[in-house]
Backbone as numpy.savetxt, mean C-alpha at the origin, in Angstrom:
# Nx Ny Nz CAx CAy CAz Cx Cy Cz
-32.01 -8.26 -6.32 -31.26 -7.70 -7.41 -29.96 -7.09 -6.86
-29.00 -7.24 -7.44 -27.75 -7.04 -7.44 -26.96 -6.04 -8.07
-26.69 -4.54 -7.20 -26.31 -3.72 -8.04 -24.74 -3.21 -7.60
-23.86 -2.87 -9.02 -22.57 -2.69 -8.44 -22.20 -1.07 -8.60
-21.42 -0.78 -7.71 -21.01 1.03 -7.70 -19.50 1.12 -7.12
-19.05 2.19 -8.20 -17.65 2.74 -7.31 -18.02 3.57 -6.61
-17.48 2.89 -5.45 -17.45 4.27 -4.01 -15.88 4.77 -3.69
-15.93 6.15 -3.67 -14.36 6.88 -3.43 -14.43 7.27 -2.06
-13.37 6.95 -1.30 -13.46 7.23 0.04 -11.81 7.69 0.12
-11.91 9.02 0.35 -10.43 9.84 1.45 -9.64 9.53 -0.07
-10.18 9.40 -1.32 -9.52 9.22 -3.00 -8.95 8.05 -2.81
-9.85 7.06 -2.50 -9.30 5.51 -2.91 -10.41 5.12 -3.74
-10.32 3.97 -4.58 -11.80 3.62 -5.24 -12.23 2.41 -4.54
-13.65 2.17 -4.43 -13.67 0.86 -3.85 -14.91 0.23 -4.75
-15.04 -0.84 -4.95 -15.87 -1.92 -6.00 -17.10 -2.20 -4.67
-18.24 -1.63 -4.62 -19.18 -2.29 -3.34 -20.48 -2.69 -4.34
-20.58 -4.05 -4.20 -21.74 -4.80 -4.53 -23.10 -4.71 -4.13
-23.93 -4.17 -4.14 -25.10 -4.16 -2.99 -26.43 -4.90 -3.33
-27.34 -5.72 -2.43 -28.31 -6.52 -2.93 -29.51 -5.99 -2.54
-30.43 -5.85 -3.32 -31.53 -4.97 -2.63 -32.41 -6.07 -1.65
-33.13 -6.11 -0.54 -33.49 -7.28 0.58 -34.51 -7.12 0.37
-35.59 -6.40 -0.01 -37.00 -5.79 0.19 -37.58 -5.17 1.03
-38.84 -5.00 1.70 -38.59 -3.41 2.62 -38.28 -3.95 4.37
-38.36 -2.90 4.66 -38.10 -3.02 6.35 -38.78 -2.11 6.93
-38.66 -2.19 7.85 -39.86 -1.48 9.24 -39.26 -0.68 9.97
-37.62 -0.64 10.31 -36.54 -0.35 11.33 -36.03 0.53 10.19
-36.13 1.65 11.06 -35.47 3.27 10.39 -34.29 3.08 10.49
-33.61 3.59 9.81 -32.21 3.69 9.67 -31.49 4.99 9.57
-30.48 5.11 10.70 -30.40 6.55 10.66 -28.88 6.66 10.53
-28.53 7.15 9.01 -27.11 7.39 8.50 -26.32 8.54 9.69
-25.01 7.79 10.09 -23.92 8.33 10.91 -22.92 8.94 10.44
-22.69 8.05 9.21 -21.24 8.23 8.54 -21.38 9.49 7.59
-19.91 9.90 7.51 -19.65 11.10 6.56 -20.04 11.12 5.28
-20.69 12.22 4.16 -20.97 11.76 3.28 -20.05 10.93 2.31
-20.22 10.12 1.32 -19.29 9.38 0.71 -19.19 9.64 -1.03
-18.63 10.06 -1.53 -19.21 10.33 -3.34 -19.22 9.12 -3.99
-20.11 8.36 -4.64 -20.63 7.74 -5.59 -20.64 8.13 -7.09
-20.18 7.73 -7.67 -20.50 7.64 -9.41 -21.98 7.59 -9.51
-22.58 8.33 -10.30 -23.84 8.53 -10.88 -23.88 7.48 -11.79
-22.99 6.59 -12.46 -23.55 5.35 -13.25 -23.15 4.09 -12.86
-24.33 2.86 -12.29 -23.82 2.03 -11.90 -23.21 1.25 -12.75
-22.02 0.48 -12.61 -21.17 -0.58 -13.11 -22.11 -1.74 -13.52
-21.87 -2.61 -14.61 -22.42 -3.93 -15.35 -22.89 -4.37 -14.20
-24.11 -5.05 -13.58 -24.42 -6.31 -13.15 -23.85 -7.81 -13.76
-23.22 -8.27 -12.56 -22.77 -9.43 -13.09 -23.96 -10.61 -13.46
-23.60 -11.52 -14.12 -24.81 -12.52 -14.38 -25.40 -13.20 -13.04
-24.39 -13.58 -12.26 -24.33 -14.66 -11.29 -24.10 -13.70 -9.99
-24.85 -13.84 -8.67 -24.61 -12.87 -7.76 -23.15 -13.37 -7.42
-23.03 -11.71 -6.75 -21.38 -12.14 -6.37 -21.28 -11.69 -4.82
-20.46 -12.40 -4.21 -20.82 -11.84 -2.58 -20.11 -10.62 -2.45
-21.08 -10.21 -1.23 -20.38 -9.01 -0.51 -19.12 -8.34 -0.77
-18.40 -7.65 -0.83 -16.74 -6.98 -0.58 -16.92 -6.71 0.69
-16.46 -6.79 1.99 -16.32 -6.76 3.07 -15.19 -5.93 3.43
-13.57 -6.37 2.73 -12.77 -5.43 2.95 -12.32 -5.05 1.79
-11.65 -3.64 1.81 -11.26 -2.73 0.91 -10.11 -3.59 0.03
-9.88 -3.02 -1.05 -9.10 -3.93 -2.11 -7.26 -3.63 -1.23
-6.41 -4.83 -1.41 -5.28 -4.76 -1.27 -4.81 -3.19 -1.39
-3.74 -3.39 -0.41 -2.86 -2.02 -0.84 -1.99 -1.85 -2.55
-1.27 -1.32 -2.46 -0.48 -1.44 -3.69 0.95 -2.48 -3.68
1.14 -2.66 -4.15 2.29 -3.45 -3.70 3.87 -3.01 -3.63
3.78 -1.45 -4.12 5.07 -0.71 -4.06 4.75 0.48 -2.82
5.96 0.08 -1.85 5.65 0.60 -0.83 6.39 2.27 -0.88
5.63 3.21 -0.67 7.24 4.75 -1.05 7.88 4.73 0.43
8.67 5.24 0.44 9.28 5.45 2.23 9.36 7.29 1.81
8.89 7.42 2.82 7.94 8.89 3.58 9.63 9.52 3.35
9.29 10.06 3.10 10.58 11.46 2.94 11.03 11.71 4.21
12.30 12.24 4.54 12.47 13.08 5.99 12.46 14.40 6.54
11.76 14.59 7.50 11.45 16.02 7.15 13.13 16.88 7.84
14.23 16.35 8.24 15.02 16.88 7.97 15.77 17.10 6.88
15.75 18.64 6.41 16.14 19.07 5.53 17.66 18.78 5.01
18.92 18.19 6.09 19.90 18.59 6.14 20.81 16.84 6.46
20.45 16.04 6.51 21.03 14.92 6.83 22.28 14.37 5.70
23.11 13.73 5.84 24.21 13.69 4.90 23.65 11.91 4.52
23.01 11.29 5.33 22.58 10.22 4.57 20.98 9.73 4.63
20.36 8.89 4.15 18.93 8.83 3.99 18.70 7.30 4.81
18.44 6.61 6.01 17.52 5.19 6.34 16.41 5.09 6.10
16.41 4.00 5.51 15.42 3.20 4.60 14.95 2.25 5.95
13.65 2.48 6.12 13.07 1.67 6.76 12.01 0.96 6.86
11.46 -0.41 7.26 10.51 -1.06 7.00 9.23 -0.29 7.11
8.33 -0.56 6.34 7.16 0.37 6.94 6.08 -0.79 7.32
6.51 -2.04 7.29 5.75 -2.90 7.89 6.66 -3.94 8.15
5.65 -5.24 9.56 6.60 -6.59 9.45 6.75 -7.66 8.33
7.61 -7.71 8.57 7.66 -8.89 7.21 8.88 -9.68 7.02
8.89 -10.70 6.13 10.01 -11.36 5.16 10.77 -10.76 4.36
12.02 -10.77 4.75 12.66 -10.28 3.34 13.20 -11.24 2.58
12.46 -11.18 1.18 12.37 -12.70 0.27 13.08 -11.90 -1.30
13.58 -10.56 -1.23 14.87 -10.29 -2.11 15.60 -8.83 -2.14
16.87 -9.03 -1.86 17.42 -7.40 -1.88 18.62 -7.46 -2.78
17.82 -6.13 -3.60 18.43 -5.77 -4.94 19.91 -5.03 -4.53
19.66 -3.95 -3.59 20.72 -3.26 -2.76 21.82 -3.61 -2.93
22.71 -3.02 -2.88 24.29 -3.73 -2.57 24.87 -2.24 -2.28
25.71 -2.34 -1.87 26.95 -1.09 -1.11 27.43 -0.39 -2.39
27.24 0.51 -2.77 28.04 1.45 -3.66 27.52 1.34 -4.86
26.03 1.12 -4.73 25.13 0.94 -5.82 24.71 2.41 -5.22
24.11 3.21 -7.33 23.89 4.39 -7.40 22.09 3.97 -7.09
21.60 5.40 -6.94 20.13 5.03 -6.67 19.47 6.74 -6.81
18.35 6.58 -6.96 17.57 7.71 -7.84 16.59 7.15 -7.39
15.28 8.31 -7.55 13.90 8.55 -6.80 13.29 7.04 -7.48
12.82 6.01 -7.36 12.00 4.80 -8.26 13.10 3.60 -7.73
13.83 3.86 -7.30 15.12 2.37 -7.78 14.50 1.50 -6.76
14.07 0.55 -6.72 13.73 -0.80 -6.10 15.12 -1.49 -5.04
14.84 -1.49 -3.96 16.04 -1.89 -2.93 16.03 -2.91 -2.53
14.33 -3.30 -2.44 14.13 -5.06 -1.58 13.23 -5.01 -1.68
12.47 -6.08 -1.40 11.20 -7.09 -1.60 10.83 -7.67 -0.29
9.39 -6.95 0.18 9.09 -7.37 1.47 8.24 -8.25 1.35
7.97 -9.46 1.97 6.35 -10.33 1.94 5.54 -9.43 3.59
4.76 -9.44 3.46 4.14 -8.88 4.65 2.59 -9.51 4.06
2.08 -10.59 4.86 0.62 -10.85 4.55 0.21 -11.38 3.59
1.29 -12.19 2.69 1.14 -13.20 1.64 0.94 -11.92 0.42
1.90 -10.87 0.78 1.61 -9.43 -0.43 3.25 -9.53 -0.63
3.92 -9.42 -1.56 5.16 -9.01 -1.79 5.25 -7.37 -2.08
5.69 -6.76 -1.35 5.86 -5.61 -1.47 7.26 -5.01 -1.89
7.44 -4.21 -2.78 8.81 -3.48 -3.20 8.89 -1.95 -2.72
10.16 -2.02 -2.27 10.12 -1.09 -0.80 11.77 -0.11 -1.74
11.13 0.80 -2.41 11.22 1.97 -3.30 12.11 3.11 -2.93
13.34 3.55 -3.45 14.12 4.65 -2.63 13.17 5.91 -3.14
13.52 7.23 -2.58 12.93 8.31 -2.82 13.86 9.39 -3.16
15.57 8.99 -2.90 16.85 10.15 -3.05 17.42 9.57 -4.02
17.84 10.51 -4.56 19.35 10.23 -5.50 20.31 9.83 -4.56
21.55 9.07 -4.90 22.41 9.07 -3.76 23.57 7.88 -4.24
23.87 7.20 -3.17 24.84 6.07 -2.73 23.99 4.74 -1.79
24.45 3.63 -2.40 23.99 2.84 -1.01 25.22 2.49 -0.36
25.04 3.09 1.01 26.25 2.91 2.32 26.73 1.43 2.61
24.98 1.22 2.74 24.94 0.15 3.71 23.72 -0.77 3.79
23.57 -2.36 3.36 22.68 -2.75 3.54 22.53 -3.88 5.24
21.11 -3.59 5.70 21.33 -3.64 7.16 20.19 -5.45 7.19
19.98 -5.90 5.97 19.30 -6.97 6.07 19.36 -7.66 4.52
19.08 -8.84 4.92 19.46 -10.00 3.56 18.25 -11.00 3.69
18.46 -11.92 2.25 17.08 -12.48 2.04 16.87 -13.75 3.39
15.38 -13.73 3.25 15.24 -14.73 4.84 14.72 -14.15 6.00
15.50 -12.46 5.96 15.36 -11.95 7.66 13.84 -11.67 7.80
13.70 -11.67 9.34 12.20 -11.51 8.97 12.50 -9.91 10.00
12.03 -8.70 9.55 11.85 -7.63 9.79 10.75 -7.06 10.57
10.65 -5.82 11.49 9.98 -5.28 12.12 9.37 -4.03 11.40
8.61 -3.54 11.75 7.97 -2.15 10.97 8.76 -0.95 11.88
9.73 -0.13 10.96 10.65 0.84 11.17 12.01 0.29 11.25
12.25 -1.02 11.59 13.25 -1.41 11.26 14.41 -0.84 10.14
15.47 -0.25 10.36 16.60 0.34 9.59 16.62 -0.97 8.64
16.55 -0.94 7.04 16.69 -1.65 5.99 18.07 -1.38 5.05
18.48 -0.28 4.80 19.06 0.20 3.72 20.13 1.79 4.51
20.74 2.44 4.37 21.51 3.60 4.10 21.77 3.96 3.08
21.76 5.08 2.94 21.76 5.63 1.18 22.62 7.05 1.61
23.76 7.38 1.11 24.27 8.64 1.31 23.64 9.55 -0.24
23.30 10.86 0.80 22.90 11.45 -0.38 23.79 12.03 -1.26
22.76 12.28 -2.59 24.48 12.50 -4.09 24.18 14.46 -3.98
């Protein structure tokens, strides 16, 4: 029998399928940290469904981490992973605000949109569609407004 549960781990949700095997002989002695579970399990599907093995995709809008200098006169935008760059919205003396979409990373057959976090200016764009990028790689300049 085939039972399904959301498990929250570090506040992510995760979909884990579990099949009951029947009994065993070999004790089992839990290592891991406790984990919180929902008290009501999710629909059983009709048809078993395999395993989840790995955790669901990331999101596909990437934020870029703030800087913790307080005082910089402009903001770099940088890759936070490797990848394709397969579209940049960016252009030089384009205005930009916390949400504005700058470029479009592929990283892992995921298109990711790689998100400003300042109000500001764009200075300077430091890559175009095609390039294939490094993780931290300088992407964008943004002078702040």
């Amino acid at each position: 029998m085939i039972k399904s549960y959301k498990v929250w781990i570090n506040g992510k949700e995760f979909r884990v399928d579990v099949e009951e095997m029947g009994g065993s002989d070999v004790p089992i002695q839990n290592t891991a940290p406790p984990v919180s579970v929902g008290s009501t399990p999710a629909p059983v599907p009709a048809a078993p469904a395999k395993l989840q093995t790995q955790p669901p995709p990331a999101p596909a809008q990437q934020h870029v981490q703030p800087s913790t200098d307080p005082s910089p006169k402009f903001r770099e935008i940088t890759a936070p992973m490797s990848g394709l760059v397969i579209d940049v919205l960016a252009t030089p003396g384009m205005r930009t605000k916390p949400g504005t979409k700058l470029l479009v990373l592929e990283a892992m057959k995921m298109e990711n949109d790689i998100i400003c976090d300042i109000e500001g200016l764009v200075q300077e764009v430091l890559t175009r569609k095609g390039d294939n990028v490094e993780t931290g790689q300088t992407l964008v300049k943004i002078s702040k407004a």
